[in-house]
N, C-alpha and C positions, 0 to 999 in steps of 0.2 A: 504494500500500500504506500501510497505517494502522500504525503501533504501538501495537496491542491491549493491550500492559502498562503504556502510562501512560493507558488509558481509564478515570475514574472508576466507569463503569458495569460494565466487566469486572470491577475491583476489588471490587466491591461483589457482583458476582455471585458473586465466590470464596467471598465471606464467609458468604455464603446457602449454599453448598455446604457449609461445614463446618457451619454451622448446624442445617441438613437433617441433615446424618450423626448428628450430637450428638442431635439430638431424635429420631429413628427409632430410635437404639441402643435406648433403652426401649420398642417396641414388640415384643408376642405373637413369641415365638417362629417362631410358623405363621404368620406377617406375611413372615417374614425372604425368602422370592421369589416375592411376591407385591406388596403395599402397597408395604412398606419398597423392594423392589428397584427399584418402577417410580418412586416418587416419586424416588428418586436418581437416577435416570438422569436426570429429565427434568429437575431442578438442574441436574445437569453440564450436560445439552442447552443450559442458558440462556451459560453463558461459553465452551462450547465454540463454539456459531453465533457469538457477536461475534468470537469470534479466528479462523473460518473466513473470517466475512464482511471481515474485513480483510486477510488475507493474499490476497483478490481484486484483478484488476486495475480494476475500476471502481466508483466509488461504489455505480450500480446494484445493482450483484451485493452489495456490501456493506450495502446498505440491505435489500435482499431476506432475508438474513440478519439481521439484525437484527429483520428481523419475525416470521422465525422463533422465534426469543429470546423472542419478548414470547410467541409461541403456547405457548414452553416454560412462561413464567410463569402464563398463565391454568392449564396442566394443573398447575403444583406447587399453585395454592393452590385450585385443584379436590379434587388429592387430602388436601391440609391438611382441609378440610375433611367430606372423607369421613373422615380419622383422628381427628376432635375429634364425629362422630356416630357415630364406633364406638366415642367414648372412649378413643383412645390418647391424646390432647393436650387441655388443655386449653383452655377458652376467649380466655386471659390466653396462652397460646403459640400460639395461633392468631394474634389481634391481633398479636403483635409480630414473627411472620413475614410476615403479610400488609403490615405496613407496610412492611416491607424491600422486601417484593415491589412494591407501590406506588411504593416510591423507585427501583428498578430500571427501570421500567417509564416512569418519567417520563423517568428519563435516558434510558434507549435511545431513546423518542420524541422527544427536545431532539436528538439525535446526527442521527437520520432526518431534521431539518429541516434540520440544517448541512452534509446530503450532496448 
């Protein structure tokens, strides 16, 4: 078992979640369980898989998880990107989630090579 709360990558994942929340709050009303709902879920998806995949008893299973993680990251900034061509987000808040996402995404792959 891992302690998923001194993982750089889960910490970073948190932060992406509040992130997401802060920037959805301004989207369309008629977004609210739709867009807005599914893009959060699939934030939470990314740190809830790392602290799944570590309360497992083997690397395996925790690396499997972690890949998951990364499948969460390509749908949030999938849907990032459908919110900044529907014009809820701008281009300038697109970038500086995606980079998050980018740095998320390195780490959980550095973590996957030390399992």
């Amino acid at each position: 078992m891992h302690n998923y709360k001194k993982l750089n990558v889960w910490i970073s994942s948190i932060s992406l979640v509040k992130n997401i929340y802060n920037l959805t709050r301004k989207f369309p009303k008629e977004e609210m369980f739709v867009l807005t709902q599914q893009l959060r879920r699939a934030a939470i998806s990314i740190p809830s898989n790392i602290a799944e995949g570590a309360g497992r008893n083997s690397n395996a299973q925790f690396k499997n998880f972690l890949q998951i993680s990364i499948g969460s990251c390509f749908e949030v900034e999938t849907q990032l990107i459908i919110s900044k061509e529907l014009e809820y987000i701008s281009e300038e808040e697109l970038e500086t989630i995606s980079k998050e996402l980018d740095s998320i995404m390195k780490m959980n792959h550095n973590l996957q090579k030390t399992l």
